[in-house]
LOBARO-444531 format. One record per residue (C-alpha): residue number from 1; residue in three letters; x, y negated, z negated. Coordinates in steps of 0.1 Angstrom, whole numbers, plus 5000, padded with zeros to 4 digits. Each point is the difference from the previous one (the first is absolute). Layout:
BEGIN
NUM | Ala | X | Y | Z .
...
END
This chain:
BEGIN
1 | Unk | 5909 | 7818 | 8966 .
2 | Unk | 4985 | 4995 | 4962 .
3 | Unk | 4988 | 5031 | 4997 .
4 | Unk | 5029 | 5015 | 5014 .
5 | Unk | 5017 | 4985 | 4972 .
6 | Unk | 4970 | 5012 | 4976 .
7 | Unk | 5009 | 5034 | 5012 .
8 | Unk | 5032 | 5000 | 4994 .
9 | Unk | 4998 | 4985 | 4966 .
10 | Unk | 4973 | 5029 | 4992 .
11 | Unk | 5025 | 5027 | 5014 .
12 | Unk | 5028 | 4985 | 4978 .
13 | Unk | 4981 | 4993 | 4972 .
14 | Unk | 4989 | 5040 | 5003 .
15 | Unk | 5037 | 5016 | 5005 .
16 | Unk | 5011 | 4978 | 4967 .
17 | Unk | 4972 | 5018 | 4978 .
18 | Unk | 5008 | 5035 | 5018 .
19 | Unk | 5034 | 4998 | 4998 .
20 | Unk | 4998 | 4983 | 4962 .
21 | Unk | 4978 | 5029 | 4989 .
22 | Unk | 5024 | 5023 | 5018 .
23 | Unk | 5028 | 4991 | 4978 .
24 | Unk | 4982 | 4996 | 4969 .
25 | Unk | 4990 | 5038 | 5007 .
26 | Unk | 5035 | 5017 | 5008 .
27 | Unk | 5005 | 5028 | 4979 .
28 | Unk | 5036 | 4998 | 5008 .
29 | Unk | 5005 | 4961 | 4989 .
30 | Unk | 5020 | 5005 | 4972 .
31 | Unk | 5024 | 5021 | 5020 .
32 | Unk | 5004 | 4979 | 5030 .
33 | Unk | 5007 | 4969 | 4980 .
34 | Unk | 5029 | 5016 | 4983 .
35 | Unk | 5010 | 5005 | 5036 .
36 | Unk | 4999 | 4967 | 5007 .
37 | Unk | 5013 | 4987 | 4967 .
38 | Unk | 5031 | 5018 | 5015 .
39 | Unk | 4997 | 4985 | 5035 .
40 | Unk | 4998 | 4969 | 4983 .
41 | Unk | 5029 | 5003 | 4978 .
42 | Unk | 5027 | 5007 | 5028 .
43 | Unk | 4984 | 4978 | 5025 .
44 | Unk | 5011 | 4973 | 4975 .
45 | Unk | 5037 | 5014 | 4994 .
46 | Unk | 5015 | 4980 | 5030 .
47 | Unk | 4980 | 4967 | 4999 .
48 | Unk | 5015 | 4965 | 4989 .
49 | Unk | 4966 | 4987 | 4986 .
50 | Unk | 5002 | 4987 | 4959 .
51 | Unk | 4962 | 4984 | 5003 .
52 | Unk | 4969 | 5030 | 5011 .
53 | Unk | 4966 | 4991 | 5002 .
54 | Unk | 4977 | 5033 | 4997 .
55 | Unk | 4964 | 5005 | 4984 .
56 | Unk | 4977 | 5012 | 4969 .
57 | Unk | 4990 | 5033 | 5018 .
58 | Unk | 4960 | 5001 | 5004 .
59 | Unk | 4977 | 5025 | 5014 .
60 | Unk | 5023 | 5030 | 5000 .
61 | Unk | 5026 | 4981 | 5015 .
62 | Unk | 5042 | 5009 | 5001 .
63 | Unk | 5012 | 4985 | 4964 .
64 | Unk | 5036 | 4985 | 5012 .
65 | Unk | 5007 | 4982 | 4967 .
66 | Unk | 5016 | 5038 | 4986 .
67 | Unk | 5024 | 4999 | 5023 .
68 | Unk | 5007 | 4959 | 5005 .
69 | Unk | 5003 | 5005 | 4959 .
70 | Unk | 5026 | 5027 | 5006 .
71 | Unk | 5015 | 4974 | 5026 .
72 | Unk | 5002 | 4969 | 4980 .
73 | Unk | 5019 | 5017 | 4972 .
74 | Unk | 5023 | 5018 | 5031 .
75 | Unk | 5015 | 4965 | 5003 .
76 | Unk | 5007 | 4993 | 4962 .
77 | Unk | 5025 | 5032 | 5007 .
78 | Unk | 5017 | 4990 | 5028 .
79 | Unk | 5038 | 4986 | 4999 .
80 | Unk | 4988 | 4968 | 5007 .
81 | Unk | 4966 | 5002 | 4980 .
82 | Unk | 4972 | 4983 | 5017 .
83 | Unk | 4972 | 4982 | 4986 .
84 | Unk | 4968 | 5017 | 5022 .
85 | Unk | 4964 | 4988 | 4995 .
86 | Unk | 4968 | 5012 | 5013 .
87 | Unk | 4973 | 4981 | 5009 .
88 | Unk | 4962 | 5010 | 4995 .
89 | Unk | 4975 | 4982 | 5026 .
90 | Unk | 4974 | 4971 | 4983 .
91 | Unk | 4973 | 4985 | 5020 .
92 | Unk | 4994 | 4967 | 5009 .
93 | Unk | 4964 | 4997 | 5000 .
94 | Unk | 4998 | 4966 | 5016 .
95 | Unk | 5024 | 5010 | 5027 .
96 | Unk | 4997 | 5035 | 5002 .
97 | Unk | 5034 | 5009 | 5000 .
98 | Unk | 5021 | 5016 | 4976 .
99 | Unk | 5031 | 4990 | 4979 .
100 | Unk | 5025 | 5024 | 4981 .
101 | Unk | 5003 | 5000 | 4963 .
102 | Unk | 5030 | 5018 | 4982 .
103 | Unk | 4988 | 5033 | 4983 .
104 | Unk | 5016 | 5021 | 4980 .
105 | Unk | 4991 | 5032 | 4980 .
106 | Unk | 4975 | 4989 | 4968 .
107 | Unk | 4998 | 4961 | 5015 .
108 | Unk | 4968 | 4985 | 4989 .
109 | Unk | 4976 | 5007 | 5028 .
110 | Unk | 4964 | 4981 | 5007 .
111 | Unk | 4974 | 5012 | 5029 .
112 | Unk | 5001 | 4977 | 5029 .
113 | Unk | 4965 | 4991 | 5013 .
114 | Unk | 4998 | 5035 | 5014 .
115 | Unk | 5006 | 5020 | 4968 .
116 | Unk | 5033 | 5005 | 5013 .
117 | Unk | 5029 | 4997 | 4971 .
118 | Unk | 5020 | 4971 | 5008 .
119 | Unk | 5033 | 4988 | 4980 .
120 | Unk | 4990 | 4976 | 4972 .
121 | Unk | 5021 | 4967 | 4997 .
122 | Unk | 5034 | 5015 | 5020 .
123 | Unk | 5019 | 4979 | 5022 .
124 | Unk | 4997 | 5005 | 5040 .
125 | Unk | 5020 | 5016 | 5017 .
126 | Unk | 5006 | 4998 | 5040 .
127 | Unk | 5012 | 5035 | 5014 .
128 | Unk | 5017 | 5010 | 5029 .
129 | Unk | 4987 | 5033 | 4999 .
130 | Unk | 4959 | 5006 | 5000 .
131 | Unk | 4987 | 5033 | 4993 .
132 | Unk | 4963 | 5001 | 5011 .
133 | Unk | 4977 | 5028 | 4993 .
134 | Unk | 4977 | 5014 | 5034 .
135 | Unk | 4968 | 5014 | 5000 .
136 | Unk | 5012 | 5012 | 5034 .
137 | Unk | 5021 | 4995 | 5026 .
138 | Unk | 5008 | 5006 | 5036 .
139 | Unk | 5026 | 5000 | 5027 .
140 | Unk | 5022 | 4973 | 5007 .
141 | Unk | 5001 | 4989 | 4959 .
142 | Unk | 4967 | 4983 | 4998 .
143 | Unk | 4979 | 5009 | 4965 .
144 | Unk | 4966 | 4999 | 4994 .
145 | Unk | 4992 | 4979 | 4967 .
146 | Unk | 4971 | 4993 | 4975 .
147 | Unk | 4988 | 4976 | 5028 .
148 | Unk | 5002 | 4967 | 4977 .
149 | Unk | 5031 | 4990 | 5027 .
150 | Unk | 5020 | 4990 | 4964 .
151 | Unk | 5033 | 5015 | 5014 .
152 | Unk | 4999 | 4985 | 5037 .
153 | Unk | 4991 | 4964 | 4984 .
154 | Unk | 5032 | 5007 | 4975 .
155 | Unk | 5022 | 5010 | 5026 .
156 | Unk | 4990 | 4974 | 5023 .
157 | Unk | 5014 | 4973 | 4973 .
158 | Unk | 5030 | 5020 | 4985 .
159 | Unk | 5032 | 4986 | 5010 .
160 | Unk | 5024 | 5020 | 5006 .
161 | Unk | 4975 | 5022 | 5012 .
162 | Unk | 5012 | 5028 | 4975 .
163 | Unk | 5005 | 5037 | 5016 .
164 | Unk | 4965 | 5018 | 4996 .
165 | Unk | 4996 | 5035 | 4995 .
166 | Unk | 4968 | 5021 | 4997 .
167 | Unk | 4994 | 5026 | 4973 .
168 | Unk | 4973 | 5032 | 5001 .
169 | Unk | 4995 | 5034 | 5004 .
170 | Unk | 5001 | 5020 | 5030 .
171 | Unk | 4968 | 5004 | 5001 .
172 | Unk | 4992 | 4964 | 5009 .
173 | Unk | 5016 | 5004 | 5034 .
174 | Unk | 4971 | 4989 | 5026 .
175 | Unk | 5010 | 5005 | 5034 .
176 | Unk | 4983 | 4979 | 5016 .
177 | Unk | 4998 | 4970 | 4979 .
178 | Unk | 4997 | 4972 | 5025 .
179 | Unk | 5017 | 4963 | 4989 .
180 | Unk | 4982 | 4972 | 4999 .
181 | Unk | 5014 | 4970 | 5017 .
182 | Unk | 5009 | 4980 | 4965 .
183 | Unk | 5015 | 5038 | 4987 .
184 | Unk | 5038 | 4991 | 4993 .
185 | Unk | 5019 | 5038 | 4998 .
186 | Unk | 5016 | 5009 | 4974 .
187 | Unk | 5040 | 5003 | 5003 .
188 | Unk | 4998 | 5036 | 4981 .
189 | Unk | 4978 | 5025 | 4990 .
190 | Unk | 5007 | 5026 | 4976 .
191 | Unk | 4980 | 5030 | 4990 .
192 | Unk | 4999 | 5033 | 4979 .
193 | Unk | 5020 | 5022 | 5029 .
194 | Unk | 5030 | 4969 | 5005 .
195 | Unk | 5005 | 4967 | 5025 .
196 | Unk | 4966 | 5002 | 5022 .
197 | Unk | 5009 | 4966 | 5017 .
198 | Unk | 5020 | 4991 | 5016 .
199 | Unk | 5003 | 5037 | 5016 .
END
């Protein structure tokens, strides 16, 4: 059974770098996250949420924070303005979870222990709605992370359990992606060509 497990691990750990180096390489990148931007963007028209928790974008990752930016000032314009905050993901080293931090364009930023940027000093924030970024993903709304298992610890301790949502390019689709038994789906998936999930 361990080195089932071993195997596993080594095919995972191998589809991550492919499909990292995959993205880092699209010629097209530039094009299909405008496309998403826009998926994004009306995806968020109709949705009650005033707190979001997304991501500093890594790796030739989706960049949300364009179009949560756009969002936040949205609900300044509304008849009954709304305050919106976004949320940017800071590790707990000790626990190895994350919290959320409010960001805003030109907030002081640090790198967490990762060399991620992190807010600097902002207050946290608890949101409802959780965008997360996918290296992949598969059928049924499950995602294929970094592997640190920093998102399923979070989620597991979040209450309300906010409404999840999976961001990438079409090109990260892996059909045969098969869930772990600790893999939690996601409740939406969104990608460069619309609503992948739930079909």
């Amino acid at each position: 059974m361990d080195s089932l497990k071993r195997d596993l691990a080594a095919e995972k750990k191998a589809l991550r770098q492919r499909l990292i180096a995959e993205r880092q390489a699209l010629p097209d990148r530039l094009e299909r996250a405008e496309a998403l931007q826009r998926v994004l963007r009306i995806w968020l028209v109709d949705r009650p949420d005033t707190v979001i928790g997304a991501y500093w974008p890594i790796k030739g990752e989706f960049d949300p924070l364009p179009a949560l930016h756009r969002w936040k000032e949205d609900g300044e314009l509304l008849d009954e303005p709304q305050r919106r905050r976004i949320g940017l993901p800071v590790v707990n080293k000790q626990h190895k979870t994350l919290t959320f931090h409010a960001w805003y364009p030109g907030c002081p930023m640090e790198e967490d222990a990762y060399g991620i940027p992190k807010p600097k000093d902002t207050e946290v924030v608890v949101p409802t709605l959780l965008f997360v970024p996918c290296v992949g993903y598969g059928p049924g709304g499950y995602r294929l992370g970094y592997g640190g298992g920093f998102y399923d610890r979070t989620l597991a301790t979040l209450e309300p359990k906010p409404f999840t949502v999976g961001l990438g390019f079409a090109t990260g689709f892996v059909e045969d992606l098969e869930p772990e038994p600790h893999d939690v789906p996601l409740d939406a998936i969104l990608n460069d060509h619309g609503v992948v999930w739930p079909v």
